[in-house]
C-alpha positions as CSV (number, residue, x, y, z in Angstrom):
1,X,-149.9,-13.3,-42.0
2,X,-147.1,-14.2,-44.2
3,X,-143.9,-11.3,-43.7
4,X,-144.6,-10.1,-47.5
5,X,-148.1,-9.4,-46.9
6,X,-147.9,-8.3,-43.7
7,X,-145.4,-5.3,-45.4
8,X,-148.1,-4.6,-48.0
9,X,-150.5,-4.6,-45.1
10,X,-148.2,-1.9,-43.2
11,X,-148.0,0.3,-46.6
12,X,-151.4,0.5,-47.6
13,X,-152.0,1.5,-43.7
14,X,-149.4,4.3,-44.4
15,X,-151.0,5.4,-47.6
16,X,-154.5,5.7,-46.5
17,X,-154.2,7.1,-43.0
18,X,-151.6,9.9,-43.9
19,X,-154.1,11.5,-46.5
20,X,-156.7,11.3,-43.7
21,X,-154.5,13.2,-41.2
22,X,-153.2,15.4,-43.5
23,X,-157.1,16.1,-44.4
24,X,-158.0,17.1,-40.7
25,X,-161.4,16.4,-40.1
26,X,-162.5,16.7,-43.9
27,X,-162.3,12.6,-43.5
28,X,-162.3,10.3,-40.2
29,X,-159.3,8.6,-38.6
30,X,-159.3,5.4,-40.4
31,X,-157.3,2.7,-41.8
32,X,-156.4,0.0,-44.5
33,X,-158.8,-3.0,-45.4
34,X,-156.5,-4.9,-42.9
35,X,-157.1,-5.2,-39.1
36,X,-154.3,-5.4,-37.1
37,X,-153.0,-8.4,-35.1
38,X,-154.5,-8.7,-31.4
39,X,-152.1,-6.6,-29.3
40,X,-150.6,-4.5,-31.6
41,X,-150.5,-1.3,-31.6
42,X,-149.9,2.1,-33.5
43,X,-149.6,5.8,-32.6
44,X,-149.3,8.8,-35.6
45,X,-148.1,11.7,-34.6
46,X,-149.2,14.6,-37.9
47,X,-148.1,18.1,-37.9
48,X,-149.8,20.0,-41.0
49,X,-150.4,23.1,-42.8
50,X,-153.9,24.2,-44.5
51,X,-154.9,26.8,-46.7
52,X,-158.3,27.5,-47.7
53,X,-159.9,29.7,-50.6
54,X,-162.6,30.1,-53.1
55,X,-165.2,29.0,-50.9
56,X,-169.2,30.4,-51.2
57,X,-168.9,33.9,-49.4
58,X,-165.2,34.9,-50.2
59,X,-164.4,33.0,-47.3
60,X,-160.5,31.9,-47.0
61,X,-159.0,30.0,-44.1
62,X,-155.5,29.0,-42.8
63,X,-155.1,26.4,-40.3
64,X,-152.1,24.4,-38.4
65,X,-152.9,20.9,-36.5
66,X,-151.2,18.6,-34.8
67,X,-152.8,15.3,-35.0
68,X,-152.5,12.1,-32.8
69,X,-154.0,9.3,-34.3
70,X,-154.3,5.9,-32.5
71,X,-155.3,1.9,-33.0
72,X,-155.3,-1.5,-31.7
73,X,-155.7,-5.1,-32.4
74,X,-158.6,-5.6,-29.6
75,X,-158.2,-9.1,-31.9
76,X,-157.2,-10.5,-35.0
77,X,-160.6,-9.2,-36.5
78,X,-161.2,-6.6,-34.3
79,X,-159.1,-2.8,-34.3
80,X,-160.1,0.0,-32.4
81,X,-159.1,3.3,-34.0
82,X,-159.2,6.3,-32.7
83,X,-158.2,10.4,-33.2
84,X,-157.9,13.8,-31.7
85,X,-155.9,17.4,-33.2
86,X,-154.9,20.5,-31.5
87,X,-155.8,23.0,-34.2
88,X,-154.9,26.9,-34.5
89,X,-157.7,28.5,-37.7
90,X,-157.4,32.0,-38.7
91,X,-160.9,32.4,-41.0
92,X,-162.0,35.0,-42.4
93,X,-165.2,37.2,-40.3
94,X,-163.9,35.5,-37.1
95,X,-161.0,35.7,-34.6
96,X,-158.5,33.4,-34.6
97,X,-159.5,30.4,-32.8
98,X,-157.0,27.4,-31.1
99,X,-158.1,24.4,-29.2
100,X,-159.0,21.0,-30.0
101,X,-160.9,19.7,-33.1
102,X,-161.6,16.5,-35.4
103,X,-162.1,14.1,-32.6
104,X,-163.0,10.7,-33.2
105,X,-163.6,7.2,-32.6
106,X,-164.6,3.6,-34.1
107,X,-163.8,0.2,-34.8
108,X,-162.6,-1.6,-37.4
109,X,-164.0,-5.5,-38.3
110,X,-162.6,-8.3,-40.7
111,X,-165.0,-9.3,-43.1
112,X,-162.7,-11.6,-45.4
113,X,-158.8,-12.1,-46.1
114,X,-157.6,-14.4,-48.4
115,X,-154.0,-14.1,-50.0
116,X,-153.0,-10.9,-51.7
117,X,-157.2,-9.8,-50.8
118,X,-158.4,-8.1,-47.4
119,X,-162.0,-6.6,-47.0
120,X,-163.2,-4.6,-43.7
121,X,-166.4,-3.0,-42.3
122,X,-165.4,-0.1,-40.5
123,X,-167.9,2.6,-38.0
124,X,-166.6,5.6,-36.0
125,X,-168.3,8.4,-34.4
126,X,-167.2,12.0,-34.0
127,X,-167.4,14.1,-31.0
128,X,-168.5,17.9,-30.8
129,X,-165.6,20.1,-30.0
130,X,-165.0,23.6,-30.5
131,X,-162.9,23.5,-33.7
132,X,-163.4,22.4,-37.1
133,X,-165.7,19.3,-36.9
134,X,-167.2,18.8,-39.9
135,X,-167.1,20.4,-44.1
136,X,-169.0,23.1,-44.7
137,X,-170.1,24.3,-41.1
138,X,-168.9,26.8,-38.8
139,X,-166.2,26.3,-35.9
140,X,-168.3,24.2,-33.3
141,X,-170.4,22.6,-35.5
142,X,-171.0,19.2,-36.0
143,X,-170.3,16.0,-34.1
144,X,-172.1,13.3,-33.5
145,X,-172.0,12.5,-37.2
146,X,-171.5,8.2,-37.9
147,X,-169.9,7.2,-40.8
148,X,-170.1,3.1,-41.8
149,X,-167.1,2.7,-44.5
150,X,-166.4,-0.6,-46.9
151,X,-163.2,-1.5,-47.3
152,X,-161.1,-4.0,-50.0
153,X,-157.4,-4.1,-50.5
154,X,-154.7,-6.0,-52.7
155,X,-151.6,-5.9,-52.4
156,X,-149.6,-6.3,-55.8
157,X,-145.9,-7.7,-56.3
158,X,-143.2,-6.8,-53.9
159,X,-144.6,-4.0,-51.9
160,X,-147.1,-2.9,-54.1
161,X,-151.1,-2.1,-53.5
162,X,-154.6,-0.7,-54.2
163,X,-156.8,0.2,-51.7
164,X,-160.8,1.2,-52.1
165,X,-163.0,2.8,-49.7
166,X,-166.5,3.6,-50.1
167,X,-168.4,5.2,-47.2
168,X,-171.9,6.9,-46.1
169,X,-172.0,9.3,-43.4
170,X,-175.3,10.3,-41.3
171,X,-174.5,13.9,-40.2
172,X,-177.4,14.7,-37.5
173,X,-179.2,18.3,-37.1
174,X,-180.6,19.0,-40.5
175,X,-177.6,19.0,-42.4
176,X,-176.9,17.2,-45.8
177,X,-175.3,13.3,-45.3
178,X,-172.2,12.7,-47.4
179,X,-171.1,9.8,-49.9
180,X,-166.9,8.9,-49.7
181,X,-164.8,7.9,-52.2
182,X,-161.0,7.0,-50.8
183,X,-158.4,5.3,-53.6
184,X,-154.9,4.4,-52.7
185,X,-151.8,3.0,-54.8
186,X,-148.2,3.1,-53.8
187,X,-145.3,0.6,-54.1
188,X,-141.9,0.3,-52.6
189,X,-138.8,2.1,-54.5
190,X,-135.6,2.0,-52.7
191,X,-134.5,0.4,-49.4
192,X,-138.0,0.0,-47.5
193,X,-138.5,3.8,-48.6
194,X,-142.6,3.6,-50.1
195,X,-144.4,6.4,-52.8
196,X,-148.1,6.3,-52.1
197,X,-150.7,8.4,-54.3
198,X,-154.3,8.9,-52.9
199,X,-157.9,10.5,-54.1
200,X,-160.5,11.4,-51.8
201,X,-164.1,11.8,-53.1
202,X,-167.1,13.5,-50.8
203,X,-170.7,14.0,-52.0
204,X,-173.1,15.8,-50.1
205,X,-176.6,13.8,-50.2
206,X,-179.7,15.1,-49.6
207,X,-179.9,18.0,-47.1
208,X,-182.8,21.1,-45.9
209,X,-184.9,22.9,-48.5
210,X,-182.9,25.6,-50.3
211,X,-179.5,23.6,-49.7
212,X,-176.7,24.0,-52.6
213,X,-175.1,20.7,-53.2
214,X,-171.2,20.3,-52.9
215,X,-168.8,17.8,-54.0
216,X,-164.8,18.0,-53.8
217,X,-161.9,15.8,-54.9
218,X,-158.4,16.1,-53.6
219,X,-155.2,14.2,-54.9
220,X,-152.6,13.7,-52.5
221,X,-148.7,12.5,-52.7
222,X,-146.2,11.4,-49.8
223,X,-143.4,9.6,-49.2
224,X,-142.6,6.9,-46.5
225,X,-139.2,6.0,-45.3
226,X,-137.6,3.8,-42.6
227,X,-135.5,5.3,-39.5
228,X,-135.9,2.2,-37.6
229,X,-138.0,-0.9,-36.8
230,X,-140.0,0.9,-35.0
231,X,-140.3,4.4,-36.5
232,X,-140.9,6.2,-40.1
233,X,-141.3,9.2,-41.2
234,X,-143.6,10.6,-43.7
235,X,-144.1,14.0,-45.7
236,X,-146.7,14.4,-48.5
237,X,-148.8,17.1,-50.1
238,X,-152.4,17.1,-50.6
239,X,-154.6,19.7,-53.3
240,X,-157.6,20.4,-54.5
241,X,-158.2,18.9,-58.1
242,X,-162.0,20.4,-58.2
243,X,-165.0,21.2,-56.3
244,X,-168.2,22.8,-56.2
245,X,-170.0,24.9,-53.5
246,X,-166.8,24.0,-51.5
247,X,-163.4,25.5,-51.0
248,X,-160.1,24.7,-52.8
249,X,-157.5,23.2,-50.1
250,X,-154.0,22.9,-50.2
251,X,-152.0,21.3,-47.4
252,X,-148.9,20.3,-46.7
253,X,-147.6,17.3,-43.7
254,X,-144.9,15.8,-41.9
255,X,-145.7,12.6,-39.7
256,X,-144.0,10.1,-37.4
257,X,-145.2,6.8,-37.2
258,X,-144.3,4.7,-34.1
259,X,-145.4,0.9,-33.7
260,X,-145.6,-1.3,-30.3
């Protein structure tokens, strides 16, 4: 990959996985349209901030997390990806709960890369923990829900890029599948330092007798910058812009992104 797309590769990367770690487990780990290069590797370490209100039954939530997120080029067309949090929720009607929570796994495949274009098939898996594992469920619900996600990228200019997700997700024991939408833009500004801008779209499909639909969209902002060839930072925002039969969120992150 030529050193200008390979930078645009690395930014949409940024954009799209820093909206999914600042989302917890409301999305999967995931990346970019573009695998990595055999070898490579990349570790995300996320620290965020959640508050949760105006969801069916007066229920409001607070939550901290600290994220590890993880992938590598098993080969050129081939990334594993892979993600675990820590998470400490205060709901309301329960105690406080800490321990671990949105843990997941997958693998990412090439389908086509030409130029400024990338596209990429992407499955992952989530296990059952004690935390928050899925939307709209109680703490220790969930897992063993498999998402397949289609992915195309461009990158634009100098630094620039757009990035599309669409994705289904089977969620197992009765409950209502979900249809993704994920959109990323951003573009360098100043001295490797990037501005990314993200939407992220979930329909519930289908689902038990009696079941009230739900759909949310969330708009998130962040900034990248540089502290050294091997390390940047990142801190973004993330809000509700509507929903329905689902709570508002608002969330705030700070993350440090380490290459090898």
């Amino acid at each position: 990959m030529a050193r200008r797309e390979r930078r645009a590769a690395g930014c949409v990367l940024a954009g799209v996985l820093a909206g999914v770690l600042a989302a917890g487990v409301c999305a999967p780990a995931q990346a970019g349209a573009w695998t990595k290069p055999r070898g490579e590797g990349l570790l995300i370490n996320t620290t965020s901030f959640h508050y949760l209100d105006r969801a069916p039954g007066g229920i409001t939530q607070t939550k901290q997390e600290s994220a590890l997120y993880a992938e590598y080029g098993l080969s050129d067309r081939v990334t594993l990806v892979g993600r675990a949090a820590l998470q400490s929720i205060d709901r309301t009607g329960i105690d406080p709960w800490r321990g671990m929570g949105g843990a997941q796994a997958g693998a990412r495949v090439r389908l086509y890369r030409e130029g400024r274009w990338a596209a990429s098939l992407q499955t992952s898996y989530s296990a059952r923990t004690g935390g928050e594992n899925r939307n709209n469920a109680a703490l220790g619900e969930g897992g063993g829900d498999l998402e397949l996600r289609l992915m195309a990228g461009r990158s634009i200019g100098r630094g620039g890029f757009v990035d599309v997700q669409g994705a289904f997700r089977r969620r197992p024991g009765g409950e209502a599948d979900e249809i993704r939408l994920d959109i990323t833009a951003g573009t360098h500004i100043w001295r490797g330092v990037r501005v990314m801008g993200q939407s992220y779209s979930v329909w519930s499909a289908g689902g038990p007798d009696g079941f009230d639909s739900y759909a949310s969209h969330r708009l998130q902002g962040s900034i990248l910058w540089p502290v050294s060839r091997r390390l940047r930072l990142q801190i973004g925002v993330l809000r509700t812009a509507s929903a329905r039969n689902t709570g508002y969120e608002r969330a705030a992150f700070l993350s440090a992104w380490r290459t090898f």
